[in-house]
Every structure is written in C-alpha cells, then in structure tokens.
C-alpha positions as CSV (number, residue, x, y, z in Angstrom):
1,X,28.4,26.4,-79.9
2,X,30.0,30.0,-78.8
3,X,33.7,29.3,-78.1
4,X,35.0,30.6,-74.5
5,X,37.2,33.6,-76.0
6,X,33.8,34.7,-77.7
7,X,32.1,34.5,-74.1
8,X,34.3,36.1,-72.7
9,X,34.7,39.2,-75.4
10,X,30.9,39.6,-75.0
11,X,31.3,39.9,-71.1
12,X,33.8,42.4,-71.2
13,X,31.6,44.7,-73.4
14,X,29.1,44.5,-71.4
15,X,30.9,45.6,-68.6
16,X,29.4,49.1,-68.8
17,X,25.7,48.2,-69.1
18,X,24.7,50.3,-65.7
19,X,23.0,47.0,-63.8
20,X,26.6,45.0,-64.2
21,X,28.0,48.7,-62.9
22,X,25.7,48.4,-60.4
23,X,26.6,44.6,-59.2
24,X,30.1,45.3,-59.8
25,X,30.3,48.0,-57.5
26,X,28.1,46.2,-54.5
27,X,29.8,42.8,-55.2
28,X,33.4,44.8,-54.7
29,X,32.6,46.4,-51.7
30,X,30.9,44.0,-49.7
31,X,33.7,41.4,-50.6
32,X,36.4,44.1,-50.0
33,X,34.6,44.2,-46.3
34,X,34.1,40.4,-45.7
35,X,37.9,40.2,-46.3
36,X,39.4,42.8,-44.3
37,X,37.3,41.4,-41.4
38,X,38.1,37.7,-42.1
39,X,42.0,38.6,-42.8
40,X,42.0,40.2,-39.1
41,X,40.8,37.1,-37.6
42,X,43.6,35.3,-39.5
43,X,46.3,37.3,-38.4
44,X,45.3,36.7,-34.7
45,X,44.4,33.2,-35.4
46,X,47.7,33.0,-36.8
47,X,49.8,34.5,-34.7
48,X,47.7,32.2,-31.8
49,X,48.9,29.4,-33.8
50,X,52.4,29.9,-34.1
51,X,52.5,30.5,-30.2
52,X,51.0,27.8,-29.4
53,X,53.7,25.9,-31.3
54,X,56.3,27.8,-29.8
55,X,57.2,30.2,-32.5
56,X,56.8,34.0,-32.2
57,X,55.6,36.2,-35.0
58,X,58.8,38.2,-34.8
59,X,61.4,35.6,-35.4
60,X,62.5,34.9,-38.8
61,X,61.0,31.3,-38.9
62,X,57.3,32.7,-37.5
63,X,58.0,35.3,-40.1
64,X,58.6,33.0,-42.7
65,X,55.7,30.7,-42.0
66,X,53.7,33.9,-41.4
67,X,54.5,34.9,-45.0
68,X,53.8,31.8,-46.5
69,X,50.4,30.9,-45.0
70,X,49.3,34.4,-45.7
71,X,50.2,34.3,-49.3
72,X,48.2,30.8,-49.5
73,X,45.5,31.9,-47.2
74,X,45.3,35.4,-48.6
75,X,44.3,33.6,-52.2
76,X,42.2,31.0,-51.4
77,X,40.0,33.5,-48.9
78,X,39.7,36.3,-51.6
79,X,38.2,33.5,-54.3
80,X,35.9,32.1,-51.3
81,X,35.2,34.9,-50.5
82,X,34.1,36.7,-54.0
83,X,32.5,34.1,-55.5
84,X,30.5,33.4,-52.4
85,X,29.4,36.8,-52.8
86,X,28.8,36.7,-56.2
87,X,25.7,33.9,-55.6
88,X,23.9,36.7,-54.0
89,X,24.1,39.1,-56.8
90,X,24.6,36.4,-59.7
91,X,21.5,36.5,-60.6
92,X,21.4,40.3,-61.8
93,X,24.5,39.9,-63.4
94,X,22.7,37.0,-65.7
95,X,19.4,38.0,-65.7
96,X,21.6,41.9,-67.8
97,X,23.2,39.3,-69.9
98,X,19.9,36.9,-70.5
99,X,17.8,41.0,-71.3
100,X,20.7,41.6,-73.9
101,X,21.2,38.6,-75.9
102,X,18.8,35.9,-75.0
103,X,15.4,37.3,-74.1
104,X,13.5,34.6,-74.6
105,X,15.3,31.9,-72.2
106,X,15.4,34.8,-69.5
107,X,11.4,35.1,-70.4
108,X,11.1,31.4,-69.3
109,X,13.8,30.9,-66.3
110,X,12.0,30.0,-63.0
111,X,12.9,32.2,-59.7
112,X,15.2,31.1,-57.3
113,X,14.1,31.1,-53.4
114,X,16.3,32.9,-50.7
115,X,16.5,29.4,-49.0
116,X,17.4,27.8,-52.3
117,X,20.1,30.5,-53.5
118,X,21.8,29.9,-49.5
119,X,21.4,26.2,-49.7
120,X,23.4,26.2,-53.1
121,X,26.0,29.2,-51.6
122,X,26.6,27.2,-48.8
123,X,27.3,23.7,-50.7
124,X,29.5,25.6,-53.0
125,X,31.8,27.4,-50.2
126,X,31.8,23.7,-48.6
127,X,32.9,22.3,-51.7
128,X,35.7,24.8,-51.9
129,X,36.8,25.0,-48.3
130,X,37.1,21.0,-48.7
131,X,38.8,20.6,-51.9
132,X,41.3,23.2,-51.2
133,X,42.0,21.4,-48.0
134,X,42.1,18.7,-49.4
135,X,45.1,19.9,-51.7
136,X,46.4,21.8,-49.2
137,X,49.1,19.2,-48.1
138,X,49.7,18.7,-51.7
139,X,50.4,22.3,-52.1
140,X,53.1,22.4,-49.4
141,X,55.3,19.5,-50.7
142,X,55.3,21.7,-53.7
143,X,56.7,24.5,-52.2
144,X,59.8,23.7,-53.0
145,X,59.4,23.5,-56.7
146,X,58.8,27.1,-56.7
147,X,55.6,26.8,-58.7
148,X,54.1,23.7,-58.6
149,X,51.9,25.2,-55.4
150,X,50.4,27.8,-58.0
151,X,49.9,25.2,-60.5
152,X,48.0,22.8,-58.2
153,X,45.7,25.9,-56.8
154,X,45.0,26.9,-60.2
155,X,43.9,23.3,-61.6
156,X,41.8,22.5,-58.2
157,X,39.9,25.6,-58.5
158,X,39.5,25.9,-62.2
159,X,37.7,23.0,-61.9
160,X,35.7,24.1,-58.8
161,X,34.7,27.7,-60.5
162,X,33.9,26.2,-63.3
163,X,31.3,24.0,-61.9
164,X,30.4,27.0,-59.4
165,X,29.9,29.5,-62.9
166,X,27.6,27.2,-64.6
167,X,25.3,26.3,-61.9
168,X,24.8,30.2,-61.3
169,X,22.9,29.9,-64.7
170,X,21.8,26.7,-65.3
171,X,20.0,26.1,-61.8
172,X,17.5,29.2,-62.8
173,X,16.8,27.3,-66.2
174,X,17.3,23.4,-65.1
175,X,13.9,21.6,-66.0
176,X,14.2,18.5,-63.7
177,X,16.8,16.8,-61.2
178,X,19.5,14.6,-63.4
179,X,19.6,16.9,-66.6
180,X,22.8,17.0,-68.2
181,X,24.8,19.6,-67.8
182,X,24.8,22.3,-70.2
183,X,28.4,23.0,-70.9
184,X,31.1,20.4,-71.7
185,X,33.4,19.5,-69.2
186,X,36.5,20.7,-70.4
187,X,34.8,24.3,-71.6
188,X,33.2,24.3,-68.0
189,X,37.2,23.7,-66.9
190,X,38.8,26.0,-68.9
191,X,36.2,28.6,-67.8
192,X,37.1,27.8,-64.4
193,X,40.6,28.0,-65.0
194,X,40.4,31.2,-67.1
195,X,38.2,33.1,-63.9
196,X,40.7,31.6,-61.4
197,X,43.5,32.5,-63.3
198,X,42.2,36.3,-63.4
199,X,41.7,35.9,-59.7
200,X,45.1,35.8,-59.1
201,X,45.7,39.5,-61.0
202,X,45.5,42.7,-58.7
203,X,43.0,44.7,-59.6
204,X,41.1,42.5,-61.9
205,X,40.1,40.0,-59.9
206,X,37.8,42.4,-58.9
207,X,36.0,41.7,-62.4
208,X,36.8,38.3,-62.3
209,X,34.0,36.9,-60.8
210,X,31.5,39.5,-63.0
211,X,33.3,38.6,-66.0
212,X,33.2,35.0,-64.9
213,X,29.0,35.1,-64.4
214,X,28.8,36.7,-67.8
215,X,31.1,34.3,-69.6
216,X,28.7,31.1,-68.7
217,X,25.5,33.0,-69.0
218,X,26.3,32.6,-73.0
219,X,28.2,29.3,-73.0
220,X,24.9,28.4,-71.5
221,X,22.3,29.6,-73.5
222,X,24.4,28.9,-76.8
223,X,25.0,25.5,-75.5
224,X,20.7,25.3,-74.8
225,X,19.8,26.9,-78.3
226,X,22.2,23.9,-79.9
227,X,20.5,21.0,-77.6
228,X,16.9,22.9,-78.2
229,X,16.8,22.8,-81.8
C-alpha cells in the first residue's frame, strides 16, 4: 500500500498538469469570493453581537473579543469554505489523477449526479459546522493554554477532512451501501490532519485542498489494487 508521504509527493508533481491548473485556479477564486462575502457578514454580525451584549467594537474588550473570534472564525470559515468548494470541482481533480496513474479504475467509476454531489456537499459542511461547534466551547477553555485551541482544531478537523478526502474518491468507485472503507483509519486521519495542517499556512492553503484531493485519489486506488488482487 502507497504510504501518505508518497501520496502526497505524487500530488505535488502533478500540480502542473494544466486540468489541476485549471481547478486550481477556479477553486481559488470562487473560494477567495465566498469568503470575502461571508467575512463581511461576520463583521456586521459581529459587531451586532457585541452591541447587543453591551460592548462596542471600539473598546479594548470588544476589540479583544473581536480579535479572537475572528482569528477562530476566520479559520474554521476558510476550511468550510474551500473544501466545500472543492466537492464541485473534486471530481476533475481525481478524474487528472485517475487519467495519469490509474486508467483502468477511472475507466470503470460510475458518474456522480448534481443532486448526489449537493446531497454529499451539504452532509459534509453539516458535519463540519457541527463538529466544530461542537468543540467550540472546548476551544475557548483552552485559550488560556496558548495552544491547546490550535491543537483541538487541528485534531477535530483532521479527522473530519480526512473522512471528507476519501469519500471525494471512493463514492465515484463505491460498489454497494456498507463497503468498507478504502483507507485505514489512521492514514485517513493523518491525511486529514496533514491537509488541515497546510490549511493553516498562508498562501498554501490555497493548494491544500488540491493537494489534499490528489493525495487520496492514490491512497485510494493503491489501497483498491491491494483489496482487488
């Protein structure tokens, strides 16, 4: 079976195949978009918040708590956020990866309906939104440990990526309701926490969720050619 850092090595050099270009560049954008718009909602939201609480914006506690919440906020909305658009484009960015290195499983994977790929979006950004709130409480207490807050975030949503990456793949390939999953668990959790981790890096997280997609395309198919033969 293909170890992760192998997965990962052949993502990154695909990253200039033009069609993972291409995804990269619409993925980017239209996540860049979704949000700018959603963060200025959250400012007003916030600063609604904080009024209604009695705080203003401009005092050093509203500024405070302002800073705080944004920095949570501001990371758990950019994963949402890109890896909810990712599952509209995932499937170019495994069906490169499937053309490349495993043409005869990409031969044999079954289409994926619009209503299908939304249904599965829509669980997934559920699953997040409630998870992370979940932990959210959690997170705070932590606050004062200085970096038991990143630690908790990073755990939570390895595990949800991780899950999330894998059924980006395996759902086009899946030959009946109850098979077993395709990747262990604690691959599918250190992918998760590798893509979150990468989330968390200016700049790259841009790729993270490409580089992600490509990274369980092969622990997939390696993981099917071992079970297949």
């Amino acid at each position: 079976m293909m170890s992760l850092p192998s997965s990962f090595g052949l993502a990154l050099s695909q990253l200039g195949d033009p069609r993972i270009l291409r995804v990269l560049a619409k993925s980017v954008v239209v996540t860049l978009i979704v949000f700018v718009l959603l963060g200025i909602g959250g400012y007003y939201a916030l600063a609604a918040l904080l009024a209604s609480w009695g705080i203003s914006s401009s005092s050093a506690i509203g500024a405070l708590a302002a800073l705080l919440l944004t920095i949570i906020g501001g990371w758990l909305l950019f994963r949402l956020v890109a890896l909810a658009v990712l599952q509209f484009f995932a499937d170019e960015v495994v069906l490169a990866v499937e053309q490349r290195h495993y043409p005869e499983h990409g031969r044999t994977a079954r289409a994926i309906g619009l209503s299908e790929e939304l249904g599965h979006s829509a669980r997934a950004t559920l699953r997040a939104v409630l998870v992370n709130a979940a932990a959210l409480p959690f997170a705070l207490v932590l606050l004062a440990t200085g970096i038991g807050t990143a630690i908790l975030f990073l755990l939570v949503n390895g595990w949800l990526l991780g899950r999330e990456l894998q059924d980006m793949v395996w759902l086009r390939h899946r030959r009946h309701e109850g098979e077993t999953e395709p990747i262990p668990a604690i691959t599918r959790f250190m992918l998760g926490i590798t893509v979150a981790g990468l989330l968390a890096v200016p700049f790259v997280n841009l790729l993270a969720p490409i580089l992600g997609a490509a990274a369980a395309t092969h622990l997939v198919h390696r993981r099917k050619k071992v079970t297949d033969a």
